[in-house]
Wavefront OBJ file of the C-alpha trace (Angstrom):
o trace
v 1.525 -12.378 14.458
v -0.539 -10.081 11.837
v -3.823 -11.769 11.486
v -4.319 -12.879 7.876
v -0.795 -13.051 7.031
v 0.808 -16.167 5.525
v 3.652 -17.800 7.680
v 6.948 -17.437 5.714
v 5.660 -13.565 4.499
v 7.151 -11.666 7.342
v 10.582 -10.852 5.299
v 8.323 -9.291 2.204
v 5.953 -7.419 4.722
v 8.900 -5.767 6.501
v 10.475 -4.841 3.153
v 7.667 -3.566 1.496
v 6.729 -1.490 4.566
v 10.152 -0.184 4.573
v 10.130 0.923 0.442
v 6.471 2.633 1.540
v 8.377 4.901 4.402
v 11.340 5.776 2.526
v 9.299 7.055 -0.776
v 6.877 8.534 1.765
v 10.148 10.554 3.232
v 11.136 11.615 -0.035
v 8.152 13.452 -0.745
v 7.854 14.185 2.578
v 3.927 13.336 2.667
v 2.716 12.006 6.195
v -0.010 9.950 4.993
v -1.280 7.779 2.229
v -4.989 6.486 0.815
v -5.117 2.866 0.533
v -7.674 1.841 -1.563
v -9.295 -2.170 -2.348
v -10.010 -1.707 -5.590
v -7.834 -1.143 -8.796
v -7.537 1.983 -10.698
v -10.041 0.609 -13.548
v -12.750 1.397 -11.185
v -11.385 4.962 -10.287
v -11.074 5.292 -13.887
v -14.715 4.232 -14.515
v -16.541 6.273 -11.543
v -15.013 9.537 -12.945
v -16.508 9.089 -16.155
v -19.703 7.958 -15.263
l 1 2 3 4 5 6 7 8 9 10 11 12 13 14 15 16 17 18 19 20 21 22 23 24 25 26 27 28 29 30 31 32 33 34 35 36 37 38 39 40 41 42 43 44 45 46 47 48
């Protein structure tokens, strides 16, 4: 069980996860930022 995860979600999850390692082997990059807002923000705090 992943705490906060919906019941019935586990086959997305897993997929997901899966398309995030592969692209991640591709470009052969070891990490990646996560971030909880949308790119409208990033936008916005650069320009200000």
């Amino acid at each position: 069980n992943i705490k906060g995860l919906e019941i019935g979600r586990e086959d997305i999850i897993l997929a997901g996860t899966l398309m995030v390692i592969k692209i991640m082997d591709y470009f052969e990059k070891d990490e990646i930022i996560i971030s909880y807002s949308d790119l409208l923000e990033g936008v916005l705090f650069h320009n200000v």
